[in-house]
C-alpha positions as CSV (number, residue, x, y, z in Angstrom):
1,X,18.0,-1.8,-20.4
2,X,18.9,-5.7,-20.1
3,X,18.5,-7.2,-17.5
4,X,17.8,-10.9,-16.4
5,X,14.6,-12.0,-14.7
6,X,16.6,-12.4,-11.2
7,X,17.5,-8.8,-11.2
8,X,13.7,-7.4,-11.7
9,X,12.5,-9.8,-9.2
10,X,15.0,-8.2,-6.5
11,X,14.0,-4.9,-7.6
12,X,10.5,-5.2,-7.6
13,X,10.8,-6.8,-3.7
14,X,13.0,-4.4,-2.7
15,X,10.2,-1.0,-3.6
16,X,7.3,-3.5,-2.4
17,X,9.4,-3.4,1.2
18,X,10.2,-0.1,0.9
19,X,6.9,1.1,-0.1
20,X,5.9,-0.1,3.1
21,X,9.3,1.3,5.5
22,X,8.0,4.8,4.0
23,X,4.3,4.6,4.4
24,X,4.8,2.6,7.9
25,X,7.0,6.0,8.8
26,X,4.4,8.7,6.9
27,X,6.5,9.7,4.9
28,X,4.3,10.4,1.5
29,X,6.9,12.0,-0.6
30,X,9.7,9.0,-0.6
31,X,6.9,6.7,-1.2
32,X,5.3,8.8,-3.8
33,X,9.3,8.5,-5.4
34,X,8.8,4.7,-6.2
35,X,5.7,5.7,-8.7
36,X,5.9,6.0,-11.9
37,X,4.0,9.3,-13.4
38,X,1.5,7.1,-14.8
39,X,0.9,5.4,-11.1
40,X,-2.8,4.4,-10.2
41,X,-3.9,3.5,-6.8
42,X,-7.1,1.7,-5.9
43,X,-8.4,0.1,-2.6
44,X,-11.6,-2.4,-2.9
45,X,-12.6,-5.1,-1.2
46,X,-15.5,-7.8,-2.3
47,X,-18.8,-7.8,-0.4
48,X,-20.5,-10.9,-0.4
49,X,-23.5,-8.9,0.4
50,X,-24.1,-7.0,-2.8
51,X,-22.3,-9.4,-4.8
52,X,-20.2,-6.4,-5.8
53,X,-16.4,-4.7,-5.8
54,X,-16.5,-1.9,-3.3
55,X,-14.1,0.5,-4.0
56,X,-12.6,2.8,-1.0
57,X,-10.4,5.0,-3.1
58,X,-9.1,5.3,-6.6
59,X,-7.0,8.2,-7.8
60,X,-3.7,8.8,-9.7
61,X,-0.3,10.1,-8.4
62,X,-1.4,13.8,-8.9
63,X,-4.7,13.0,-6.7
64,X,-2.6,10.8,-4.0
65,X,-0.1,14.1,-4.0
66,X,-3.3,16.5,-3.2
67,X,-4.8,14.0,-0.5
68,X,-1.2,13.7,1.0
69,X,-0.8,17.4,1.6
70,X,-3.9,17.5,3.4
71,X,-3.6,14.6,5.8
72,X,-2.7,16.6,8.2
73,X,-5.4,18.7,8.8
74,X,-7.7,15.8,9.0
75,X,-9.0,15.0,12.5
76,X,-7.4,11.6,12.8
77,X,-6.6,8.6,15.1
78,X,-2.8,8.9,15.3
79,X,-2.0,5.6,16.2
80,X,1.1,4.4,13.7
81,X,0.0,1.6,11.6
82,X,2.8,-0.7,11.0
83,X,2.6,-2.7,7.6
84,X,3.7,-6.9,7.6
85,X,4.3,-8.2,4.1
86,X,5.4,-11.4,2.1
87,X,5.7,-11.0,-1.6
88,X,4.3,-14.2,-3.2
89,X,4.6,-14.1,-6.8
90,X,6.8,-11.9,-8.7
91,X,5.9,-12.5,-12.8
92,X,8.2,-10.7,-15.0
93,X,7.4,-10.2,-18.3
94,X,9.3,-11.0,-21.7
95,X,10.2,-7.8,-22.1
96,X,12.4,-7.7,-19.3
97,X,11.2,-4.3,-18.2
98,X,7.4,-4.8,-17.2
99,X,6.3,-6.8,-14.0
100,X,3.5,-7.8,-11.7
101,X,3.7,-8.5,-8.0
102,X,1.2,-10.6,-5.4
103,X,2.0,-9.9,-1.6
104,X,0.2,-11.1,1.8
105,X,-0.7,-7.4,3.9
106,X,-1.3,-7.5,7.3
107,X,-1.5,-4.1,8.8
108,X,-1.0,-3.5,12.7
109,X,-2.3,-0.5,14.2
110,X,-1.0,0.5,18.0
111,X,-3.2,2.1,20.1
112,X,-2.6,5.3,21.0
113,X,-6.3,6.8,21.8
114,X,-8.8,4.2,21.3
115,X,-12.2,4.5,23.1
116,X,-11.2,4.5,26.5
117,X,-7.1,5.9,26.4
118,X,-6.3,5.1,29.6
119,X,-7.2,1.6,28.6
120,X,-6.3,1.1,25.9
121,X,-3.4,2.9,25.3
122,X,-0.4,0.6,24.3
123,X,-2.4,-2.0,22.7
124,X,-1.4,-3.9,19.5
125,X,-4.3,-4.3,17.0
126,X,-4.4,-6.2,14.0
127,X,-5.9,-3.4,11.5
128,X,-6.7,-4.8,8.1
129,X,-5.4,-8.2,6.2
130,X,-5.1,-8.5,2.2
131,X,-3.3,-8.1,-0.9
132,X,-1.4,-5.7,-3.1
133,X,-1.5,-6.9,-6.4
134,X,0.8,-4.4,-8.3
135,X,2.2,-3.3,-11.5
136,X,6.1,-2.5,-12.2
137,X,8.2,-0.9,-14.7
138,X,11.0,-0.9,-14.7
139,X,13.3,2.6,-15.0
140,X,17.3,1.7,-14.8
141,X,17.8,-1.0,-12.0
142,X,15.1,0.0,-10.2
143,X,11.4,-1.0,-10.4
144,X,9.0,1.9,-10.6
145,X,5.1,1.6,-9.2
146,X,2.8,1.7,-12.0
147,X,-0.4,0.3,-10.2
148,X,-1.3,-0.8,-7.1
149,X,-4.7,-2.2,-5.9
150,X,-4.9,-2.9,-2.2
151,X,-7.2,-5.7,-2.6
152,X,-8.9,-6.0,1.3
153,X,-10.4,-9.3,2.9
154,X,-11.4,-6.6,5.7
155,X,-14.1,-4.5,5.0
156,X,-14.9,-2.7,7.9
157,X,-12.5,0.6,8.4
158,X,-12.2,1.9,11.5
159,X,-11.4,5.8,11.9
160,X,-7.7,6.6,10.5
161,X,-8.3,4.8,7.5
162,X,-8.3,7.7,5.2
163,X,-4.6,6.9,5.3
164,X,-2.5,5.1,2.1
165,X,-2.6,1.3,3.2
């Protein structure tokens, strides 16, 4: 394929955004349709603490496809999570067909359960803030997932976090 850097940039912005429309809206499967085969997903966060990476999940497509399926039976806060993102840096590479991506995450969660419902119900929480620093290839005109490492300034997870971010 040729294409000119322009072209991967709006490819690779336009599966960041929709990465985040199909995991705002649960649905796993037309997210899991912008990876690539190869696609790795990590979540970690740095804890000033232990002076150390801390690493929340890492799997492959196959394992995100076996986690997805059973979502559902976990006993979960169901309050939507809604996913804000800028995409800083897009870096395409010589080759015309690789990529890497920067963007700002904030994630909002409203409440519909909380610790007192009747109280809380309705509420607008911010959730988690940080990064996805992915990877891209690109397959035809549109940019494919490769890897993706939500990179977390928040490190304390609250119950529903077993969820993609």
């Amino acid at each position: 394929m040729s294409t000119n850097g322009t072209q991967v940039t709006d490819a690779v912005k336009d599966t960041i955004y929709r990465s985040c429309l199909f995991l705002d809206d649960e649905n796993w499967n037309d997210f899991l349709e912008l990876c690539d085969q190869t696609f790795h997903y990590a979540i970690k966060a740095y804890s000033p603490e232990i002076r150390r990476d801390m690493t929340y999940f890492s799997g492959n497509k196959k394992e995100l496809e076996v986690m997805m399926g059973i979502l559902p039976m976990h006993n979960t806060d169901h309050s939507p999570l809604k996913r804000h993102v800028t995409v800083y840096t897009v870096d395409v590479e010589k080759d015309g067909e690789n990529a890497t991506a920067v963007t700002s995450l904030v994630v909002y969660q409203s409440m519909y359960d909380g610790i007192n419902s009747h109280i809380d119900a309705g509420e607008n929480h911010l959730f988690l803030i940080g990064k996805y620093i992915d990877k891209f290839r690109m397959d035809g005109d549109r940019a494919r997932l490769i890897d993706r490492e939500v990179r977390l300034d928040t490190r304390r997870l609250d119950k529903g976090s077993h969820y993609i971010i």
